[in-house]
TORDOSE-278445 format. One record per residue (C-alpha): residue number from 1; residue in three letters; x, y, z. Coordinates in nm, 3 decimals. Example, Ala and Ser with C-alpha at 12.3 -4.5 7.8 and 13.67 -1.06 7.14 Angstrom:
// TORDOSE-278445
- 1; ala; 1.230; -0.450; 0.780
- 2; ser; 1.367; -0.106; 0.714
This chain:
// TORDOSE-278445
- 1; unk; 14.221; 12.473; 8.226
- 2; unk; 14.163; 12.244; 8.523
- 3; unk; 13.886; 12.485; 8.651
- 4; unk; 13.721; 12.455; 8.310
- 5; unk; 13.743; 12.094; 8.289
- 6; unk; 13.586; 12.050; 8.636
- 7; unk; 13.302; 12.253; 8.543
- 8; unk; 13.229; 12.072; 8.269
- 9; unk; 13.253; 11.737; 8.445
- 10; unk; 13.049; 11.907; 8.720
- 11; unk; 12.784; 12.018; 8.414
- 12; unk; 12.777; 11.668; 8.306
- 13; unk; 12.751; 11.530; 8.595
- 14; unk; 12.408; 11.754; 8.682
- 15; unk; 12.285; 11.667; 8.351
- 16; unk; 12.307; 11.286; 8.350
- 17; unk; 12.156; 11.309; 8.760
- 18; unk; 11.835; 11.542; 8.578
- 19; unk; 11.785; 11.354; 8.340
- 20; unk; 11.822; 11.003; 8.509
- 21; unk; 11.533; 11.199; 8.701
- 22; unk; 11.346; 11.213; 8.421
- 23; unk; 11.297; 10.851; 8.365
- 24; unk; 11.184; 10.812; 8.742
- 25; unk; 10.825; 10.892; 8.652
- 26; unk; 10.688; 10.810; 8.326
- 27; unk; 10.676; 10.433; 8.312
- 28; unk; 10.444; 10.457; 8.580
- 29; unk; 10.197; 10.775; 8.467
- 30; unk; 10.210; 10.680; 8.085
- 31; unk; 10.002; 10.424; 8.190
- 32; unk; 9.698; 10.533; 8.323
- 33; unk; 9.558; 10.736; 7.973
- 34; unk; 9.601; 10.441; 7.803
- 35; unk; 9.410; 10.217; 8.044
- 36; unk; 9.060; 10.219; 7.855
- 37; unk; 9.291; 10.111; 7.479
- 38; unk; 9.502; 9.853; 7.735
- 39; unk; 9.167; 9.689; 7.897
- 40; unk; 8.987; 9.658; 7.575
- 41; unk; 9.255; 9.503; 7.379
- 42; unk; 9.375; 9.241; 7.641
- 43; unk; 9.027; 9.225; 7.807
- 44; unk; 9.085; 9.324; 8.128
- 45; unk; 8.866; 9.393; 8.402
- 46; unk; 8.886; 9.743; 8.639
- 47; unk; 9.091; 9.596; 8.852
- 48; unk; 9.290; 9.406; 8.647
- 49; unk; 9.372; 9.755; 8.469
- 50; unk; 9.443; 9.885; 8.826
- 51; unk; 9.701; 9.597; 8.869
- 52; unk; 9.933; 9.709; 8.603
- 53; unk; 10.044; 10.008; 8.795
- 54; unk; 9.933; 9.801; 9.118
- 55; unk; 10.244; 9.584; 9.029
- 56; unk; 10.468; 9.807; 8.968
- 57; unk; 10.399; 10.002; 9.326
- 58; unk; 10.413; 9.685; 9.510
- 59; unk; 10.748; 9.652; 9.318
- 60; unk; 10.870; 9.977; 9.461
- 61; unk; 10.792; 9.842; 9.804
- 62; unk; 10.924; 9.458; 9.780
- 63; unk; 11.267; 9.586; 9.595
- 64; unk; 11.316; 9.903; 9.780
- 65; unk; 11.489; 9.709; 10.062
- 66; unk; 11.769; 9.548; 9.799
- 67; unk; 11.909; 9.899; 9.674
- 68; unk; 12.133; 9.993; 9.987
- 69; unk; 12.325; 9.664; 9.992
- 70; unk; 12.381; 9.677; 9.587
- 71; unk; 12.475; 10.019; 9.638
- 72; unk; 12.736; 9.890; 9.908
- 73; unk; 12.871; 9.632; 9.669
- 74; unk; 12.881; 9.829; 9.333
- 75; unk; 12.896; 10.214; 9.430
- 76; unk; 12.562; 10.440; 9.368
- 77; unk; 12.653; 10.592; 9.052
- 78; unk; 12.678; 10.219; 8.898
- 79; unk; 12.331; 10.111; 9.105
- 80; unk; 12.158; 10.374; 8.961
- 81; unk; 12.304; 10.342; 8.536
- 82; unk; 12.192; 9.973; 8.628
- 83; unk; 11.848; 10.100; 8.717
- 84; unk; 11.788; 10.326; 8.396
- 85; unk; 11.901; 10.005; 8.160
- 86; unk; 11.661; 9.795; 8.377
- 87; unk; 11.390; 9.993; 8.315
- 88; unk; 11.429; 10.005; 7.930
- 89; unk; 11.368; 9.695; 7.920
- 90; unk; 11.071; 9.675; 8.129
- 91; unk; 10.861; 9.930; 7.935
- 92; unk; 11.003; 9.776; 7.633
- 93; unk; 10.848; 9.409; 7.763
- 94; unk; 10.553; 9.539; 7.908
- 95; unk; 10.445; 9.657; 7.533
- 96; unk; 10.614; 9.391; 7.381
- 97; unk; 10.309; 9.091; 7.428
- 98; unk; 10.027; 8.977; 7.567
- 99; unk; 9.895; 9.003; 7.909
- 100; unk; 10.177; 8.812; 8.078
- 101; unk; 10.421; 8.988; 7.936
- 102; unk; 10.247; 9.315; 8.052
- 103; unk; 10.269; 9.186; 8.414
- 104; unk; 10.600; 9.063; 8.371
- 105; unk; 10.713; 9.409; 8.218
- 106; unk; 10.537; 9.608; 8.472
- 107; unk; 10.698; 9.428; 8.731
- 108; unk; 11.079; 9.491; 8.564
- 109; unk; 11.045; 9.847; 8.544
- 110; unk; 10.874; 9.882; 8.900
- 111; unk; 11.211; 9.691; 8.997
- 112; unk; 11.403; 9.926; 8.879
- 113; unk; 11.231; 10.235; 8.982
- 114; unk; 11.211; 10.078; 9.363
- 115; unk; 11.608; 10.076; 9.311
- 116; unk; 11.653; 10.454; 9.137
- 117; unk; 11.379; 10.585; 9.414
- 118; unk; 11.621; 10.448; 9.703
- 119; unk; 11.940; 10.580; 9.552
- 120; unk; 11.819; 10.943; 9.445
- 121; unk; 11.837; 11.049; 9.763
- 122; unk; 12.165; 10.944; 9.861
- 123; unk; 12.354; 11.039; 9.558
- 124; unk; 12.177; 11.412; 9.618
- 125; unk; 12.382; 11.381; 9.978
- 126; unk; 12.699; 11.278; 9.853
- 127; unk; 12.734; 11.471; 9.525
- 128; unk; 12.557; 11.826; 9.654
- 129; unk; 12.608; 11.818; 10.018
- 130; unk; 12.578; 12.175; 10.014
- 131; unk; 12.254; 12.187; 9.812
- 132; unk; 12.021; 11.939; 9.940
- 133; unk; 11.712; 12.154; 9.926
- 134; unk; 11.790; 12.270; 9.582
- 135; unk; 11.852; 11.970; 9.437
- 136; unk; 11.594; 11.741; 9.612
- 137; unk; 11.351; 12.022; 9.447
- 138; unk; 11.510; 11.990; 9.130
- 139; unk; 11.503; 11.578; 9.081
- 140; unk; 11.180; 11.578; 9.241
- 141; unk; 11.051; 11.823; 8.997
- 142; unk; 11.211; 11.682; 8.725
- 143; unk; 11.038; 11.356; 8.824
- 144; unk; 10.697; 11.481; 8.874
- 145; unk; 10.729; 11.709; 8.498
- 146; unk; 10.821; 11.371; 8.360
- 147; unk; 10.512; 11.230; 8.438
- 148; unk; 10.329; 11.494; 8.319
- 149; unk; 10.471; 11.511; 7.977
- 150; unk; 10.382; 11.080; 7.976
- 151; unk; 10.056; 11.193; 8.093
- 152; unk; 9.989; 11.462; 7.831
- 153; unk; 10.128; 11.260; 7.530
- 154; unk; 10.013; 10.926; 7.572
- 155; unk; 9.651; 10.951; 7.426
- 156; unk; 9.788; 11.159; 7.135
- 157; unk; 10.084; 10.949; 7.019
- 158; unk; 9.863; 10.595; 7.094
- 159; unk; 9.588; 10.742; 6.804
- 160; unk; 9.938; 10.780; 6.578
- 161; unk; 10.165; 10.470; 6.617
- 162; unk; 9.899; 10.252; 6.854
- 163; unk; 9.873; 10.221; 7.282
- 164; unk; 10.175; 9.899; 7.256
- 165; unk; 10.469; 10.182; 7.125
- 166; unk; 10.361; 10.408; 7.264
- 167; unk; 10.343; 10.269; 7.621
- 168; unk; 10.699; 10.139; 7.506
- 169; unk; 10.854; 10.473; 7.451
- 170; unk; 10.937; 10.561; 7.764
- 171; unk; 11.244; 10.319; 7.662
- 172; unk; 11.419; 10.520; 7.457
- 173; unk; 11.450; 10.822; 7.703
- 174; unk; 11.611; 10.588; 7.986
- 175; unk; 11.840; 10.487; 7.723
- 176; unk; 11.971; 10.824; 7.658
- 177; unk; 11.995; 10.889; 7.997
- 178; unk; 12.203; 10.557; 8.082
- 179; unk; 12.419; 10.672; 7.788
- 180; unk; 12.459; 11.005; 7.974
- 181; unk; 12.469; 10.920; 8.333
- 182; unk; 12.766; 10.676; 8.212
- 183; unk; 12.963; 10.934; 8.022
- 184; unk; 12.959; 11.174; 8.299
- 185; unk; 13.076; 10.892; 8.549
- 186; unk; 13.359; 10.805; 8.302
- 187; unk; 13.463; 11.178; 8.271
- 188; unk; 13.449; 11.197; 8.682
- 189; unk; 13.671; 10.864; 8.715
- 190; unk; 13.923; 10.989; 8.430
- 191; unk; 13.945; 11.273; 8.682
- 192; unk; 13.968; 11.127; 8.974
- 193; unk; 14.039; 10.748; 9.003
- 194; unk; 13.921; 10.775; 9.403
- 195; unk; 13.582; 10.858; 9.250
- 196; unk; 13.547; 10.487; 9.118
- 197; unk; 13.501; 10.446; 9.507
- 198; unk; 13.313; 10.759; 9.617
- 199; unk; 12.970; 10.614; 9.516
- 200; unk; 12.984; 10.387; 9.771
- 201; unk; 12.687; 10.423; 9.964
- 202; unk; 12.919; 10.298; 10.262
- 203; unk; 13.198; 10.471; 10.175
- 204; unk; 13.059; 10.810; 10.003
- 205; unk; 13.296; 11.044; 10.205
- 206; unk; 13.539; 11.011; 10.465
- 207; unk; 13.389; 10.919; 10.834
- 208; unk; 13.040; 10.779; 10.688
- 209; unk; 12.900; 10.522; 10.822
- 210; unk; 12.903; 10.165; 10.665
- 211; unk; 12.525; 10.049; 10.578
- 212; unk; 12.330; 10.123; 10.863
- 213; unk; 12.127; 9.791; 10.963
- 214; unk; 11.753; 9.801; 10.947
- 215; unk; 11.659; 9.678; 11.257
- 216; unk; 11.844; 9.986; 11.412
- 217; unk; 11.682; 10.248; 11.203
- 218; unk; 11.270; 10.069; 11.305
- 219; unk; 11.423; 10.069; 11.656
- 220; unk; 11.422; 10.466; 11.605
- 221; unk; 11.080; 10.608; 11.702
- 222; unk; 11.140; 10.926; 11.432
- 223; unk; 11.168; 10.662; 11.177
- 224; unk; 10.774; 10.544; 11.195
- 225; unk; 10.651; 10.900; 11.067
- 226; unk; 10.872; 10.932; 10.805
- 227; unk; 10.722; 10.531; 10.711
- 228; unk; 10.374; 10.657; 10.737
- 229; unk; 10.390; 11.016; 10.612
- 230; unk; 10.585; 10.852; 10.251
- 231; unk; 10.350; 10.588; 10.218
- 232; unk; 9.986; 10.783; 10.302
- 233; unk; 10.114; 11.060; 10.047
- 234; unk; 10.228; 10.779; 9.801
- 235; unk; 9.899; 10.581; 9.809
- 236; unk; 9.666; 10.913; 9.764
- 237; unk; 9.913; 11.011; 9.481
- 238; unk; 9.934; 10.698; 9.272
- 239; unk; 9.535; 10.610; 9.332
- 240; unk; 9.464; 10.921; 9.140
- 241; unk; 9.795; 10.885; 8.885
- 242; unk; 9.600; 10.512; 8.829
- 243; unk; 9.260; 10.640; 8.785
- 244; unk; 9.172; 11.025; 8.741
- 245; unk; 9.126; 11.023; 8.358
- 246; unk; 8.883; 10.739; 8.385
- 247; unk; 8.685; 10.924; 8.647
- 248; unk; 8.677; 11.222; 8.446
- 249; unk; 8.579; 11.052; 8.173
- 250; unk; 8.311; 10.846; 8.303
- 251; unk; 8.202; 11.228; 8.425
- 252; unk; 8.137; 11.265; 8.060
- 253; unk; 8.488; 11.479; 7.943
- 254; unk; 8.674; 11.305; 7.650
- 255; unk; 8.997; 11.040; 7.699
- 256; unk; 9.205; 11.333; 7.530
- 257; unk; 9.080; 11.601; 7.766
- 258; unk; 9.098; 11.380; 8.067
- 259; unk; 9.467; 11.283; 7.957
- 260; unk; 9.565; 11.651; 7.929
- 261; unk; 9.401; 11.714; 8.284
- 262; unk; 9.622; 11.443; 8.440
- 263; unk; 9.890; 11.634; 8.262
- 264; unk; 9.820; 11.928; 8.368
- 265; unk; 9.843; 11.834; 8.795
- 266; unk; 10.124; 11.710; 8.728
- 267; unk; 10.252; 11.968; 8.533
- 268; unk; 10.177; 12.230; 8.849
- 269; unk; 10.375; 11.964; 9.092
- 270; unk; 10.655; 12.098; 8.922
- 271; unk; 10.667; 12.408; 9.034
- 272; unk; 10.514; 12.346; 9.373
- 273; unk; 10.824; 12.063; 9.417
- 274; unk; 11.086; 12.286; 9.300
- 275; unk; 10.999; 12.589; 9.545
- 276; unk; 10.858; 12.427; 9.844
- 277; unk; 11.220; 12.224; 9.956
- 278; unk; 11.399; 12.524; 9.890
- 279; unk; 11.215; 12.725; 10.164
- 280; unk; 11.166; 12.426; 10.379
- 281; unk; 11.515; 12.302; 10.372
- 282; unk; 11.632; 12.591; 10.559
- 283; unk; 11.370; 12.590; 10.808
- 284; unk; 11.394; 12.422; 11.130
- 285; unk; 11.017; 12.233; 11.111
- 286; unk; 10.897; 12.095; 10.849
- 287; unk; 10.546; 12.118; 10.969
- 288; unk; 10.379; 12.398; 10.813
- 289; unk; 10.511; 12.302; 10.466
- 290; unk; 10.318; 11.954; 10.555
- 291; unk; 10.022; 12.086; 10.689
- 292; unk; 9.939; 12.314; 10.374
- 293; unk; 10.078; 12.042; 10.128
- 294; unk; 9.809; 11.789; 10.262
- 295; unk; 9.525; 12.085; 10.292
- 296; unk; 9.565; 12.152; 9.930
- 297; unk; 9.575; 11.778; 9.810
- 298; unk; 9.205; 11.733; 10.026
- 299; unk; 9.098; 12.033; 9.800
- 300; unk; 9.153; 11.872; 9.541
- 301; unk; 8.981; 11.571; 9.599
- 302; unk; 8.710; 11.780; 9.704
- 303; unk; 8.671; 11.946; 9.377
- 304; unk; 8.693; 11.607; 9.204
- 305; unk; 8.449; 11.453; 9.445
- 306; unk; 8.194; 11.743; 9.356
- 307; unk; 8.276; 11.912; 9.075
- 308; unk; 8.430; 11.709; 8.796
- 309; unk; 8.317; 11.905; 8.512
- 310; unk; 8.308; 12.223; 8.648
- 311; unk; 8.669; 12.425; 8.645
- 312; unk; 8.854; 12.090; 8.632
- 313; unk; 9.153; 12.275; 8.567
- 314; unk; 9.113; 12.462; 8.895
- 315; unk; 9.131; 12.105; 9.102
- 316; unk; 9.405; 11.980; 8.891
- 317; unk; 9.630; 12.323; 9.005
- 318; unk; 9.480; 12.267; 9.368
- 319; unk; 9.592; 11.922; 9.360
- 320; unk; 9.931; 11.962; 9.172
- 321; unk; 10.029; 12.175; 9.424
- 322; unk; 9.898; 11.981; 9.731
- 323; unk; 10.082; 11.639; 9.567
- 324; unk; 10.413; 11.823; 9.406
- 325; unk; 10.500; 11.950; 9.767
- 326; unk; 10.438; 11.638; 9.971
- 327; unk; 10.617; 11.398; 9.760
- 328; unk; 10.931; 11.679; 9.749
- 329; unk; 10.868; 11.705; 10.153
- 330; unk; 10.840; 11.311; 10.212
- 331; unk; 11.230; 11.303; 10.013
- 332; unk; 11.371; 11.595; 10.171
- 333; unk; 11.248; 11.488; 10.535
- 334; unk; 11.450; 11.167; 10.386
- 335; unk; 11.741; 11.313; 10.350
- 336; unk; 11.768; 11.604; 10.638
- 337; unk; 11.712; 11.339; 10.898
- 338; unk; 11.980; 11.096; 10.829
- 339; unk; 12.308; 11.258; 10.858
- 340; unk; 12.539; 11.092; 10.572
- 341; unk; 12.446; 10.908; 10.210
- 342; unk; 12.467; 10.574; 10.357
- 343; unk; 12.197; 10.634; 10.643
- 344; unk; 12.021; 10.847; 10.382
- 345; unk; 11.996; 10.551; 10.115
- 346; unk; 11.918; 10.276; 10.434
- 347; unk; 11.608; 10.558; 10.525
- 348; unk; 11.513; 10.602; 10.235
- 349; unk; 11.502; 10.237; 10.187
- 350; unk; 11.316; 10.166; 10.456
- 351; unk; 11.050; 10.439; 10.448
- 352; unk; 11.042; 10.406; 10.023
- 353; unk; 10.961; 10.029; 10.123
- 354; unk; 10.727; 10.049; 10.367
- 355; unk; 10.559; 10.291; 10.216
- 356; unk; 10.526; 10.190; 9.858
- 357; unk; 10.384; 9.858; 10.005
- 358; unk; 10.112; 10.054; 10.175
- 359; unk; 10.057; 10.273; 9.813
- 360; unk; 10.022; 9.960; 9.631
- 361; unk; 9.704; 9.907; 9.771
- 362; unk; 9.534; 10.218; 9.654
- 363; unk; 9.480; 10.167; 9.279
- 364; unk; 9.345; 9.829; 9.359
- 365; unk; 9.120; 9.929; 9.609
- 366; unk; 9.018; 10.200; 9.413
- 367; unk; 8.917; 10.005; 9.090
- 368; unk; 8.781; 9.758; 9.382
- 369; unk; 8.525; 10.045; 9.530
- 370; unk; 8.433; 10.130; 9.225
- 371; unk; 8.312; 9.781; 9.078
- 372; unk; 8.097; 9.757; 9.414
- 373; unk; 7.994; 10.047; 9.446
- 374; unk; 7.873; 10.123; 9.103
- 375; unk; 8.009; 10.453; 9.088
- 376; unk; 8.357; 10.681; 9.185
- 377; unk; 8.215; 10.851; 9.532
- 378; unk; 8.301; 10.574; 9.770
- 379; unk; 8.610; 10.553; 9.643
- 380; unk; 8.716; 10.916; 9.610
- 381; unk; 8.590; 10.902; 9.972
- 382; unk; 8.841; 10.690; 10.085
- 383; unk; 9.115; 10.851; 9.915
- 384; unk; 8.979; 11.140; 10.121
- 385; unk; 9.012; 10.961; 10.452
- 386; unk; 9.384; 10.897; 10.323
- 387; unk; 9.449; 11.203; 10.272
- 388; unk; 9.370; 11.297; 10.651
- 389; unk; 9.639; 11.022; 10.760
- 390; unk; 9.834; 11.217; 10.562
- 391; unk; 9.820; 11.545; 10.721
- 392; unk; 9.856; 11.374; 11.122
- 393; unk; 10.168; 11.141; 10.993
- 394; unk; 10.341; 11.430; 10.786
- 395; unk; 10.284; 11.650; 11.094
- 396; unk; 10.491; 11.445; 11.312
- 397; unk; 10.726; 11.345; 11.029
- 398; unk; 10.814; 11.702; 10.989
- 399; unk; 10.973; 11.719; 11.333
- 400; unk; 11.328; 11.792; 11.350
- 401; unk; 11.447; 11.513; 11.521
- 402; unk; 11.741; 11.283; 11.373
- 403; unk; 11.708; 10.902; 11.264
């Protein structure tokens, strides 16, 4: 009977972690199809449209640092079921008004994304220790199909219920997954009262470390790639999560099409961030599972660059593989270079920071190119020249040398 009851503790527990995933994602991509309906209801310009998810990356980067220490002080499990019911009410804020109250929302549930980003890895360290590969491909793939199901829906369910609920529904799913991250911590406590202690990020498992200062981990040469390698693949992600369906649009496909495209790369990240940690988990260098990532993502942009119109699908699978298996790389490098969940949360703090700060710039810039240069080359150009930073930082991310 014990053995049954752990397993189903140990089946909720799984649950509440995939689908806490789930809600790391769409707030962010159910933004971008409904861009054109956002700018010309509030009157926004380009890069005022950019800003929405502009704010919310720079949130990721400014609140990133603030997750290890309330981790520290109120366990991981509780950081992260604070996280979910902070970004509820972001999306439901962001939707709620006008265009200070889009802002404001934006920059709630960036907040609390920066803090669930931080933690993820960490809480993969100290409750599957013996899975990391696994089940950094599983949350990260459960992230990425999150935001393709935001991607895919948004256009359709704006035309039925309007753009304002339905960039607010993203709500209601980190609702149900605060609801069932919390009954899956209660069930572990009623277990085990030591476990209302074990999501300390400090005190995860006997002999970890307390939080690891920052100044120690920038003092670490390793650490810099890690830095560069999240934020490069960050920025040439989220430029494209901003913008692609208004590029393909303005190539002459329709906003549904162009919202089902978007849907579709990230659809095929799922797969490509599922398999790619398992095999490069076990491997001592990273480096060839970063080389090909970052070779695939340039195709991509290639094809976009080009060929907008013709195969689009084809770039979008290109692409969904190249981004899928660089953002599941960037976390897993996270976590197999620190060697317990408090180092792995102070890492990942520092390198989700950092590199978020340097992402935040893309969609701006981007919607900045464009309005000068009167068209999407110049910028897809310089996503391009991003996406070579990429491959050289990854490379020497990808080492196997500890933080």
């Amino acid at each position: 009977m014990r053995g049954i009851t752990d397993n189903r503790g140990h089946l909720l527990l799984v649950g509440g972690f995939v689908l806490a995933a789930l809600n790391l994602r769409p707030a962010l991509a159910g933004v971008s199809p409904l861009l054109p309906a956002i700018m010309g209801d509030l009157g926004l310009s380009p890069a005022g449209g950019g800003a929405i998810t502009t704010v919310m990356v720079v949130c990721l980067g400014l609140l990133a640092p603030a997750a290890p220490a309330l981790a520290t002080r109120i366990g991981l499990d509780r950081t992260l079921l604070a996280g979910l019911l902070m970004v509820a009410a972001g999306v439901a804020l962001r939707s709620a008004g006008g265009v200070p109250a889009l802002y404001c929302g934006a920059a709630l549930a960036g907040t609390a994304i920066a803090v669930m980003n931080v933690v993820m890895p960490g809480l993969v360290k100290q409750h599957f220790p013996g899975r990391i590969g696994l089940f950094t491909g599983l949350y990260v793939s459960v992230m990425v199909g999150g935001a393709a199901i935001a991607s895919a829906v948004m256009v359709p369910l704006a035309g039925e219920v309007g753009w304002r609920a339905a960039a607010g529904s993203p709500a209601l799913l980190a609702l149900l997954a605060a609801a069932l991250w919390w009954a899956a911590r209660a069930r572990r406590t009623a277990q085990d009262p030591a476990a209302t202690t074990a999501g300390r990020a400090g005190r995860s498992r006997p002999g970890d470390a307390g939080h690891r200062p920052y100044a120690a981990l920038l003092r670490t040469p390793a650490t810099w790639p890690v830095m560069a390698f999240m934020g490069l693949q960050s920025l040439t992600f989220y430029v494209l999560l901003a913008w692609l369906p208004t590029v393909f649009q303005a190539a002459g496909l329709p906003a549904d099409e162009a919202g089902y495209l978007l849907g579709l790369t990230n659809l095929v990240q799922i797969a490509a961030a599922l398999a790619v940690p398992l095999h490069a988990g076990r491997a001592r260098s990273q480096t060839p599972h970063v080389v090909g990532a970052a070779l695939l993502t340039i195709g991509g942009y290639l094809g976009v660059l080009l060929a907008p119109t013709t195969t689009p699908w084809l770039w979008m699978i290109v692409l969904g593989l190249g981004q899928g298996a660089s953002i599941a790389l960037a976390l897993l490098i996270i976590t197999l270079r620190a060697p317990d969940p408090a180092s792995v949360t102070a890492l990942s703090a520092v390198a989700q920071s950092s590199g978020y700060l340097l992402a935040a710039i893309g969609p701006l810039a981007f919607g900045l190119l464009h309005e000068l240069s009167g068209g999407w080359t110049v910028p897809l150009l310089a996503g391009l020249g991003a996406c070579a930073l990429q491959l050289v930082s990854g490379t020497l991310a990808a080492r196997p040398t500890r933080t």
